[in-house]
C-alpha positions in Angstrom: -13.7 54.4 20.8 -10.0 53.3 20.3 -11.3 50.1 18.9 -12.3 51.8 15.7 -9.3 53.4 14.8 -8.2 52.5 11.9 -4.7 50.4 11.0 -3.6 51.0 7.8 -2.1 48.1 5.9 -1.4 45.3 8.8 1.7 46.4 9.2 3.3 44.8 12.0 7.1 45.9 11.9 7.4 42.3 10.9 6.8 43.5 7.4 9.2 41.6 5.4 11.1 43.2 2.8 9.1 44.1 -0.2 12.1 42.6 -2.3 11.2 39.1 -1.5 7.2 39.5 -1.7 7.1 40.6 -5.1 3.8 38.7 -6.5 0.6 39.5 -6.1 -0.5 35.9 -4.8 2.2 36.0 -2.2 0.9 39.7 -0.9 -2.5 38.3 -1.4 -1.6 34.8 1.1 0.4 37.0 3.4 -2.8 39.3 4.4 -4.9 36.8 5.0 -2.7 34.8 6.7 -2.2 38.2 9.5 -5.8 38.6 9.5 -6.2 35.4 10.7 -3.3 35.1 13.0 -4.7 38.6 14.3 -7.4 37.2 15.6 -5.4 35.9 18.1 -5.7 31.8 19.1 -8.8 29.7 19.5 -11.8 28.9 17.1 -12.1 30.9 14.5 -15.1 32.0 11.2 -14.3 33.5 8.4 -17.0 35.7 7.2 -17.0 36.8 3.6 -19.2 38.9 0.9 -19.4 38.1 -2.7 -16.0 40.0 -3.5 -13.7 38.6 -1.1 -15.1 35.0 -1.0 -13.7 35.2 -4.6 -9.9 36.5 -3.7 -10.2 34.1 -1.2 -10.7 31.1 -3.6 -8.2 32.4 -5.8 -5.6 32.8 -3.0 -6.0 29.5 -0.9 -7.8 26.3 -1.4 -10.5 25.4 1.1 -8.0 22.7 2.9 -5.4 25.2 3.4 -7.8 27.6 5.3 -8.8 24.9 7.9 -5.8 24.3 8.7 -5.6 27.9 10.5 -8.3 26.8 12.9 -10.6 28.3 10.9 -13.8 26.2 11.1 -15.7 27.7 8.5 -16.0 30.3 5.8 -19.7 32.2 5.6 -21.3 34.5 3.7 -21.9 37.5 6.2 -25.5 38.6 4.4 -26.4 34.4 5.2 -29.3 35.1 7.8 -29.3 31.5 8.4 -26.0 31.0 10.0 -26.1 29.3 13.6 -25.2 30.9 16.9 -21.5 29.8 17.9 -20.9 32.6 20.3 -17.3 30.6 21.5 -15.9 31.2 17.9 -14.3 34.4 16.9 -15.5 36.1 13.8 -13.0 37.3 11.4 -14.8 39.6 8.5 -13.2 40.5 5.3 -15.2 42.4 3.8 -15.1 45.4 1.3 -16.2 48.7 2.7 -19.6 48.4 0.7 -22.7 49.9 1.9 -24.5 46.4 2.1 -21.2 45.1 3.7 -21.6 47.5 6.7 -25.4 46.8 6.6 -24.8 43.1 6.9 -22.0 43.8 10.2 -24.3 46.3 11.8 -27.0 43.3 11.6 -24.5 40.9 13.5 -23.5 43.5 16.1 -27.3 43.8 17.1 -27.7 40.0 17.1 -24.3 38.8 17.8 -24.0 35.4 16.2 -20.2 35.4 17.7 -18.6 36.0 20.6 -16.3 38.4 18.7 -15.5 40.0 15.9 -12.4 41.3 14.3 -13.2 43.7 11.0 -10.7 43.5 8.3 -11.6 45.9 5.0 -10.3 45.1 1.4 -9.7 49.5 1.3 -10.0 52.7 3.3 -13.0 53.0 5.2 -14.9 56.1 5.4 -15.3 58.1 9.0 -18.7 58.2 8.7 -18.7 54.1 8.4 -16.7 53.8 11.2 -18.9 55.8 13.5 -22.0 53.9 12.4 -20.4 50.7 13.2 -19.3 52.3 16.5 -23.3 52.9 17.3 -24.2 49.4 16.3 -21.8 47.7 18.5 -23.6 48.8 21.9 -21.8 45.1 23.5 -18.5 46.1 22.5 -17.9 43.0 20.1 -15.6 44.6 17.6 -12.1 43.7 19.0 -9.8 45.4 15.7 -10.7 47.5 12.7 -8.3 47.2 10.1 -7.6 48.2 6.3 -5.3 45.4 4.3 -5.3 46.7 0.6 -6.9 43.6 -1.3 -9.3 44.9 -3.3 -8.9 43.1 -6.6 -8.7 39.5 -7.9 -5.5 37.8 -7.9 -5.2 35.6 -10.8 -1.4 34.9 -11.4 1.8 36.7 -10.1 1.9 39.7 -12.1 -2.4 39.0 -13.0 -5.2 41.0 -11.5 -8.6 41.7 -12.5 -11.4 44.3 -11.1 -14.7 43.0 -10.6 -16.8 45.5 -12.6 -19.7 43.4 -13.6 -20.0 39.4 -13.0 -19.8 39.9 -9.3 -21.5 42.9 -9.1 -25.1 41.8 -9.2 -25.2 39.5 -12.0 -28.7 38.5 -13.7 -30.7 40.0 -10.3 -29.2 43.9 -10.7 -31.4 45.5 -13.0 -28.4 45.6 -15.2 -29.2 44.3 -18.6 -26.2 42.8 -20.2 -22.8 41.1 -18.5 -20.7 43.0 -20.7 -18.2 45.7 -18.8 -19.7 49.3 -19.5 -16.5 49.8 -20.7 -16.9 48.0 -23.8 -20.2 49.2 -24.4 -19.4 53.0 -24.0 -20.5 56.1 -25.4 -23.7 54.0 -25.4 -23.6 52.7 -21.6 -25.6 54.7 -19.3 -23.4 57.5 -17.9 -23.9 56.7 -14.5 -22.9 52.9 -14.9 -19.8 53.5 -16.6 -18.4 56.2 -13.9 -19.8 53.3 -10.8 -17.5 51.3 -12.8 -15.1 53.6 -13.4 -14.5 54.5 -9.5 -14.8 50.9 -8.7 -12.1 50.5 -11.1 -9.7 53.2 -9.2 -10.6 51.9 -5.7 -8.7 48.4 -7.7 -5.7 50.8 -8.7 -5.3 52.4 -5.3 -5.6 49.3 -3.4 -3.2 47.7 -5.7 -0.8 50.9 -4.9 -1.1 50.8 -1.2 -0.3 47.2 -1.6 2.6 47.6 -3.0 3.5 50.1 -0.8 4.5 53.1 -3.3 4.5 56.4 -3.9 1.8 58.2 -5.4 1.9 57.0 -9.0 2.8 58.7 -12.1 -0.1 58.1 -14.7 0.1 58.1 -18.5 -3.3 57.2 -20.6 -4.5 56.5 -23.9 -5.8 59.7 -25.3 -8.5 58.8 -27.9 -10.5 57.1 -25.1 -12.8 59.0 -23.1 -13.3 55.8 -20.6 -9.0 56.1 -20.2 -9.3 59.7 -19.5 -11.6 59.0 -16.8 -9.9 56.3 -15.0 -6.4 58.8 -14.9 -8.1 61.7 -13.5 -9.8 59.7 -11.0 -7.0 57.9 -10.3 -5.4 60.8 -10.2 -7.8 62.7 -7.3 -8.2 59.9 -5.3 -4.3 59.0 -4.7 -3.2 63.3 -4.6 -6.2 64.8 -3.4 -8.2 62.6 -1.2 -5.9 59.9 0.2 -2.7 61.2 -0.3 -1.7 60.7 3.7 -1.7 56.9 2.7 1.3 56.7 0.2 4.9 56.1 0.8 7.1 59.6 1.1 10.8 58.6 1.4 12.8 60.5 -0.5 14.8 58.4 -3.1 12.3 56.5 -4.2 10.1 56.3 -7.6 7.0 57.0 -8.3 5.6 53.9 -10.0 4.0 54.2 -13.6 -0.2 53.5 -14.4 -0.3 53.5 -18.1 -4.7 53.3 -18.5 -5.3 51.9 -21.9 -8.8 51.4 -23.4 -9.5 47.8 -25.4 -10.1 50.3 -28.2 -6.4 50.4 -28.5 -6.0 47.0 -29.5 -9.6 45.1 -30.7 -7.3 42.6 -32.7 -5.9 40.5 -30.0 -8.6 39.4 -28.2 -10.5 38.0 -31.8 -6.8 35.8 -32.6 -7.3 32.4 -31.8 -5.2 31.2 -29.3 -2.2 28.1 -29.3 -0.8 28.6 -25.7 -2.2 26.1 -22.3 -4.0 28.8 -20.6 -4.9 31.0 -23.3 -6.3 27.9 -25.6 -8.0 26.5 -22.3 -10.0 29.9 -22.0 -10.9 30.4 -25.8 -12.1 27.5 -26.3 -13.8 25.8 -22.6 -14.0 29.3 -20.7 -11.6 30.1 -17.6 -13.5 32.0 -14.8 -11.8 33.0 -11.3 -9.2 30.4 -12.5 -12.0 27.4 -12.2 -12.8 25.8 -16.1 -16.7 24.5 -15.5 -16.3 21.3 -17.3 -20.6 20.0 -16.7 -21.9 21.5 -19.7 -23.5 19.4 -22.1 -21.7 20.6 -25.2 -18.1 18.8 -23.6 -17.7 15.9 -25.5 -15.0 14.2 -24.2 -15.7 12.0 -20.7 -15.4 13.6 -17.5 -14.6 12.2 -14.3 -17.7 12.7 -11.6 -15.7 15.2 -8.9 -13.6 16.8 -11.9 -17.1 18.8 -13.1 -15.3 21.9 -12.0 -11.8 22.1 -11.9 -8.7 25.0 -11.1 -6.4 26.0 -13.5 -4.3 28.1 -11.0 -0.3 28.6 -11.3 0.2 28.5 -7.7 -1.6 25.9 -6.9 -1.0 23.3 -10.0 3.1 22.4 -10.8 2.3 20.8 -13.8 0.3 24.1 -15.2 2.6 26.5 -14.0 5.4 24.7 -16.1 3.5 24.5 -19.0 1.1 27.9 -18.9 2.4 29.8 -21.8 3.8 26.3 -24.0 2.2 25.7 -27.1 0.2 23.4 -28.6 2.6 21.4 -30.2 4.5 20.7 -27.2 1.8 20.1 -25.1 0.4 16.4 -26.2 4.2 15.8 -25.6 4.5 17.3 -22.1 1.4 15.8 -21.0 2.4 12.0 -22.3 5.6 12.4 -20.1 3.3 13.3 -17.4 1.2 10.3 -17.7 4.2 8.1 -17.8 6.1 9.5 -15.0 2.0 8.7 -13.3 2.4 5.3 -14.4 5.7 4.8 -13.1 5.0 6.2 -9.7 1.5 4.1 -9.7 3.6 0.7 -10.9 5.9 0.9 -7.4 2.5 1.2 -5.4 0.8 -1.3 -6.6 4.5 -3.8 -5.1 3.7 -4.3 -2.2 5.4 -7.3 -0.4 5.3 -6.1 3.2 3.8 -4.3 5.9 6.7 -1.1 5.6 5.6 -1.6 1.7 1.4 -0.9 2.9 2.8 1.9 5.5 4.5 3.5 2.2 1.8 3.4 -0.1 -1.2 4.3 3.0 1.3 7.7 4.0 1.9 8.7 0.1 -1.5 7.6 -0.7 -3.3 10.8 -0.4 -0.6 12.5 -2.8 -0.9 9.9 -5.0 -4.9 10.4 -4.9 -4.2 14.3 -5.7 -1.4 13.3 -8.3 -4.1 11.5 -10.2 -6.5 14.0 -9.9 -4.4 16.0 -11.4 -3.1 13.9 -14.6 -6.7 13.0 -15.3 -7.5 17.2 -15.4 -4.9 17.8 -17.6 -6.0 15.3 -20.2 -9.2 15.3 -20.0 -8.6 18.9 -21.1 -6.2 18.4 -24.2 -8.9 15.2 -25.3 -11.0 18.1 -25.7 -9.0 20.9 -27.2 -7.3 18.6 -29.5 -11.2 17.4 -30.2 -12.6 21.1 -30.7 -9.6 21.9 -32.8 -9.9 18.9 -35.1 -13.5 19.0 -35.6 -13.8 22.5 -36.3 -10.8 23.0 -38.4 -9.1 25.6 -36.3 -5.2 25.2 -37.7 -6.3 26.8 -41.3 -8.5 29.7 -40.1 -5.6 30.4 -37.2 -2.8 30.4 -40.4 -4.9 33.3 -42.0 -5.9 35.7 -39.0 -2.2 35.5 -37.7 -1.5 36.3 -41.5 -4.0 39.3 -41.4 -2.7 40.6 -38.2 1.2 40.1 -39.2 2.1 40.1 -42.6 2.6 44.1 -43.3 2.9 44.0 -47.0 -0.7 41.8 -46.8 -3.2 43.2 -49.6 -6.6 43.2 -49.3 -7.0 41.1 -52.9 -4.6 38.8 -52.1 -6.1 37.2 -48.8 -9.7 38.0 -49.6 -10.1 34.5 -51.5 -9.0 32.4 -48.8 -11.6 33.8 -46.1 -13.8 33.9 -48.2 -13.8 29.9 -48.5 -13.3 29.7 -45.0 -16.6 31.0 -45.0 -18.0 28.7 -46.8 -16.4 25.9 -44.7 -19.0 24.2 -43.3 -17.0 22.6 -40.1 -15.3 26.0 -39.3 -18.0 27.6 -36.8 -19.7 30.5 -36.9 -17.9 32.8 -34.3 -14.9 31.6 -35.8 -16.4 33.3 -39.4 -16.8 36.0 -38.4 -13.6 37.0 -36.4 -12.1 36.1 -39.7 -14.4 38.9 -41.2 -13.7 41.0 -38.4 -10.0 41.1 -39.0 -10.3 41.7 -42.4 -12.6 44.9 -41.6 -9.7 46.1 -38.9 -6.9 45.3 -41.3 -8.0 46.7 -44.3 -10.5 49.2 -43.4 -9.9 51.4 -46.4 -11.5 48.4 -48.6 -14.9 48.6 -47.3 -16.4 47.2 -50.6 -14.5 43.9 -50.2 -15.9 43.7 -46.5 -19.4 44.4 -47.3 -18.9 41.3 -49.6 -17.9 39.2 -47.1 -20.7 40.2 -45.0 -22.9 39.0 -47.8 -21.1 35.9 -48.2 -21.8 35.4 -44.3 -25.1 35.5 -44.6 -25.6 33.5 -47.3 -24.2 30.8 -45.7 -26.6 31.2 -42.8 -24.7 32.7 -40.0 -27.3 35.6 -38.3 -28.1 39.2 -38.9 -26.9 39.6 -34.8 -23.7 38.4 -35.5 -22.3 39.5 -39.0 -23.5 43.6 -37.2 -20.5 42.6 -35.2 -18.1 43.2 -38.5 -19.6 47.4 -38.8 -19.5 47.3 -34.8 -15.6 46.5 -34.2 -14.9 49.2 -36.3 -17.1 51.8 -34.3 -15.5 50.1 -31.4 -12.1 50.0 -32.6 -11.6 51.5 -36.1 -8.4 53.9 -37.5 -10.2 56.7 -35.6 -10.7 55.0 -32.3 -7.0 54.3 -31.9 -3.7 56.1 -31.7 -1.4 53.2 -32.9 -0.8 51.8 -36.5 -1.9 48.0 -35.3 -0.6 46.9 -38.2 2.6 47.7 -38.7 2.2 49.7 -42.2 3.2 53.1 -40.7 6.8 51.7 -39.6 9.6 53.1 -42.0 11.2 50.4 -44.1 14.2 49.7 -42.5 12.3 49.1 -39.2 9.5 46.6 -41.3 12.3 44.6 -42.5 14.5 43.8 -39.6 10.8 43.0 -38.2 10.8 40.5 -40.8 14.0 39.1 -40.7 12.8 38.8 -36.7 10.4 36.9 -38.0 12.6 34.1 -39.4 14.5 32.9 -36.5 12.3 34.5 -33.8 8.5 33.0 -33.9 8.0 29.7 -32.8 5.5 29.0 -35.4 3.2 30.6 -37.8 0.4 30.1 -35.2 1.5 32.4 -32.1 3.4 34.8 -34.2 1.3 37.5 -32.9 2.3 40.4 -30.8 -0.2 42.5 -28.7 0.1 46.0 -28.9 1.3 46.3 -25.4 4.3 44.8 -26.5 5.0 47.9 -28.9 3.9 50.1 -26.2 6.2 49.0 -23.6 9.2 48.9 -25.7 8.9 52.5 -26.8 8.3 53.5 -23.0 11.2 52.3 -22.0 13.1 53.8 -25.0 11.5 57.0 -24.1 9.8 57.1 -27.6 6.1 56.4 -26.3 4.5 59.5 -28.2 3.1 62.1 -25.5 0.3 62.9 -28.1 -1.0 59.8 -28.2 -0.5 58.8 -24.6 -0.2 61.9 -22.3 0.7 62.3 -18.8 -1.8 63.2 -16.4 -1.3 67.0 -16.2 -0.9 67.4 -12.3 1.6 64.2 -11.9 5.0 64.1 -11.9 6.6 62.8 -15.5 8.7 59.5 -14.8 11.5 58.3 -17.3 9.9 54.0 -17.3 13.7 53.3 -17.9 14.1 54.3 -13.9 11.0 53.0 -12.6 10.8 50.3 -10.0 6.9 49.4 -11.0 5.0 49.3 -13.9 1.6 48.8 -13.9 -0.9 48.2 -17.4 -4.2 48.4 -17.0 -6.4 47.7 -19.9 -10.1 49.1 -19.4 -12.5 46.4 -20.7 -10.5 43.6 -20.0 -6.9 41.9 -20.8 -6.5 38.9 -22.6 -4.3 36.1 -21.3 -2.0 36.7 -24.9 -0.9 39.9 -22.9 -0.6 38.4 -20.0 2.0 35.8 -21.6 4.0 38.9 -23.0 3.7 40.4 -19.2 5.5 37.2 -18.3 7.9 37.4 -20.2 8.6 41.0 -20.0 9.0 40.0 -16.1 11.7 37.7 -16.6 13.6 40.2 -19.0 13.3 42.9 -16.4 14.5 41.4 -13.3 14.6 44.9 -11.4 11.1 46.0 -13.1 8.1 44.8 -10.7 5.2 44.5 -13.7 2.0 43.8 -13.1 -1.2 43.9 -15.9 -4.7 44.3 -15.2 -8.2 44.8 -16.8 -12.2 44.4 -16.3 -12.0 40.9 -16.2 -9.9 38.2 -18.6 -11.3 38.4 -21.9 -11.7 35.5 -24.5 -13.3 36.1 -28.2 -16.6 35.1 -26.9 -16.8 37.2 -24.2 -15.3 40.2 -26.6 -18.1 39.3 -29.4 -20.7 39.5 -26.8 -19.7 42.8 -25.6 -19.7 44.6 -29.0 -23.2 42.6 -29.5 -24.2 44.7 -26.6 -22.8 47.6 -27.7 -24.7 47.2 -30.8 -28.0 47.0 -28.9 -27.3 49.5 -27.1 -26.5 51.7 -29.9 -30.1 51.1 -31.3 -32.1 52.2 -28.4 
């Protein structure tokens, strides 16, 4: 019936200009907000599955949603749900077997008195006539498609959910790691399910965006890179094509697919920036920091077990995301003070306006405190970790590794070698050092087989000094196209990079520069090497200089050191939209765990 026709992209003709909704959160806020507000007044339940309950976290807090007369948000595969058949039902849901499974169930026991479908991506015909069968009361009021089929995590930040939500422990899958990491080894048929469910991500992200088909560049020496560009490629020409914007005049947007092959040294750097220190060392996860575990040191507040990190919804953060160490104990003493000051004029009171003041404000205060106690109760324990485990000297060296171009291997071997044999530097930390060595100077295998010795000696496992061999399997000379280190550069260009270096860096710590950054730059000189990162054959070649998007996806997951460059890419591009995105937001430990499975896997 005319019920299931499809609406693509809830547009309403009150589609503001794209100009003005350039971030992802605000596209992310303004869908659901319409799918809400489509439901037309009166009682309302948001039902969810395990994908979109997680964009909706990361796009709205719980109070925000409530105040839409939205009563409650439910799992739609909870069996146990009450009849409210006077509420409306508003499903967002992806267009998942077990999502259709789990509406079909509904349709033949209505729990609601309506329901209005909204899909994360394009639904299949077939779907829509088996819904159309299931719904023998004529329930389903509105089928529509709005293109949100990835996690939002900052403005230009998105991630695909390859593997935590898919499953988890329950699967059959045996390790959390992204197939992508874990490839040639991965089973073939994992890898190309995460692979599609990777280009579903793209496309949605597209069709969000409202663009032309894209123009798509990838990194050649990666099979997994390959794959992601020619599916992209037939899903967006060949299958969906009638979805994309045709006006004449404008420009196809740019994909560039990278593998984490291309770059294995950024994600083992320790890291001195808010957000990027916050998730080395504590873990950020769908923008919540789980601060219960037992090996958290410092005291936590009883409800601040769990807490969000997220730029849209925190001032404080979103001033002081990409600030550095240093200036952080600073930043967060003024904050406390200006807390103190504020706290000082409620606790005057001489008359009843006085109690009216502080009752009215007193709920912003309560959230103003909230929030001062998160912040320091997370520097207490960075500033702790850092400290106890002698981070600042091991940092000076791997920055040193991954910066210094005329670095040789004799002259920096001493020094990780007594980090080594530090006993309050930890173990992971050991061997990234080794790890950076084995990238760096890969043509002195001798000296890294010595420091693999010297690892075990001083006790650290057999299952984690493998990981020096793997991450050059994973990431060696032959794995990549580009020289990370700088040594291929002609002279003149190495010393005006040093010289750079001098006025440019705001300290030896966060010196660093992804590769991305290189990458970038010599797109938009038109220099990017086709050799080494091709254009898909069948798509159209786009000069990056005139492009209007850019999008960077790196296949096994972005770190959030890229996403600082993104940032500031952003603000140096005002007419560029870029956005980055990757299998998930990966820290060292997460990266060391993946080439750990990779290793096992290697040995079946």
């Amino acid at each position: 019936g005319a019920r299931f026709s499809r609406d693509r992209g809830g547009d309403d003709g009150d589609d503001r200009s794209l100009a003005t909704m350039t971030t992802l959160p605000e596209l992310a806020r303004d869908y659901v907000q319409k799918m809400i507000s489509r439901a037309g007044p009166g009682a309302k339940v948001v039902l969810v599955d395990a994908d979109t309950k997680n964009f909706l976290s990361l796009v709205y807090s719980q109070t925000e949603v409530l105040k839409q007369e939205v009563f409650l948000v439910e799992r739609i595969d909870n069996e146990t749900v009450e009849k409210l058949m006077h509420m409306k039902a508003v499903c967002f849901l992806r267009p998942s077997y077990s999502s259709l499974r789990a509406v079909t169930r509904h349709l033949r026991d209505p729990k609601f008195g309506e329901y209005h479908l909204f899909y994360t991506n394009s639904v299949r015909d077939s779907y829509l006539q088996d819904l159309a069968q299931a719904d023998a009361q004529e329930l389903v009021k509105q089928v529509h498609e709005y293109y949100a089929d990835y996690m939002v995590l900052d403005a230009h930040l998105f991630t695909v959910p390859t593997h935590e939500s898919r499953g988890g422990p329950d699967s059959g899958r045996v390790h959390q790691a992204c197939s992508f990491l874990c490839a040639p080894h991965v089973d073939r048929q994992e890898l190309l399910g995460d692979v599609d469910r990777t280009v579903e991500a793209l496309a949605a992200l597209l069709l969000s965006l409202k663009v032309r088909k894209p123009c798509i560049r990838y990194q050649r020496s990666s099979d997994v890179a390959f794959q992601i560009a020619e599916s992209l490629y037939r899903l967006t020409y060949c299958q969906s094509e009638g979805l994309f914007a045709t006006e004449r005049g404008s420009i196809e947007p740019v994909v560039l697919v990278l593998d984490r092959t291309s770059d294995p040294v950024t994600p083992l750097l320790t890291q001195w920036t808010y957000q990027a220190m916050v998730h080395d060392l504590l873990g950020i996860r769908n923008n919540r920091v789980d601060l219960s575990s037992k090996k958290i040191a410092t005291k936590v507040p009883q409800d601040q077990k769990q807490v969000v990190l997220s730029s849209q919804q925190d001032d404080f953060f979103r001033a002081q995301l990409y600030n550095n160490y240093g200036d952080l104990g600073i930043e967060i003493k003024n904050l406390v003070d200006d807390f103190q000051e504020a706290s000082k004029m409620n606790h005057n009171i001489q008359s009843i306006e006085d109690m009216q003041r502080f009752v009215e404000n007193y709920p912003e205060f309560r959230s103003k405190q909230g929030n001062v106690s998160k912040h320091v109760t997370l520097m207490t324990e960075l500033s702790r970790l850092v400290e106890e485990g002698n981070m600042m000297s091991a940092s000076e060296i791997e920055q040193e590794i991954a910066c210094n171009t005329t670095l040789r291997a004799s002259s920096v071997y001493n020094e990780v070698s007594d980090l080594i044999r530090d006993h309050k530097l930890g173990e992971d930390h050991k061997i990234k050092l080794a790890m950076l060595f084995a990238l760096r100077f890969e043509r002195d295998a001798e000296m890294t087989s010595r420091l693999i010795s010297e690892l075990i000696d001083v006790g650290v496992p057999v299952s984690k000094t493998n990981l020096v061999r793997e991450v050059l399997d994973y990431g060696g000379q032959g794995k990549r196209d580009e020289d990370l280190f700088g040594g291929g550069k002609s002279l003149l260009s190495r010393a005006t990079g040093s010289l750079k270096g001098l006025k440019g860096v705001d300290n030896v710590y966060t010196q660093h520069q992804p590769l991305i950054a290189s990458l970038t730059e010599q797109m938009f000189k038109g220099r990017l090497k086709e050799t080494d990162y091709p254009y898909h054959a069948q798509v159209p070649k786009v000069d990056a200089k005139q492009a209007k998007e850019l999008i960077i996806f790196v296949a096994g997951g972005v770190t959030y050191e890229e996403s600082k460059f993104v940032a500031s890419m952003q603000q140096q591009y005002p007419n560029l939209r870029v956005f980055l995105g990757g299998n998930g937001v990966l820290n060292s430990g997460q990266f060391l765990e993946g080439l750990g499975a990779r290793h096992r896997m290697s040995q079946r």
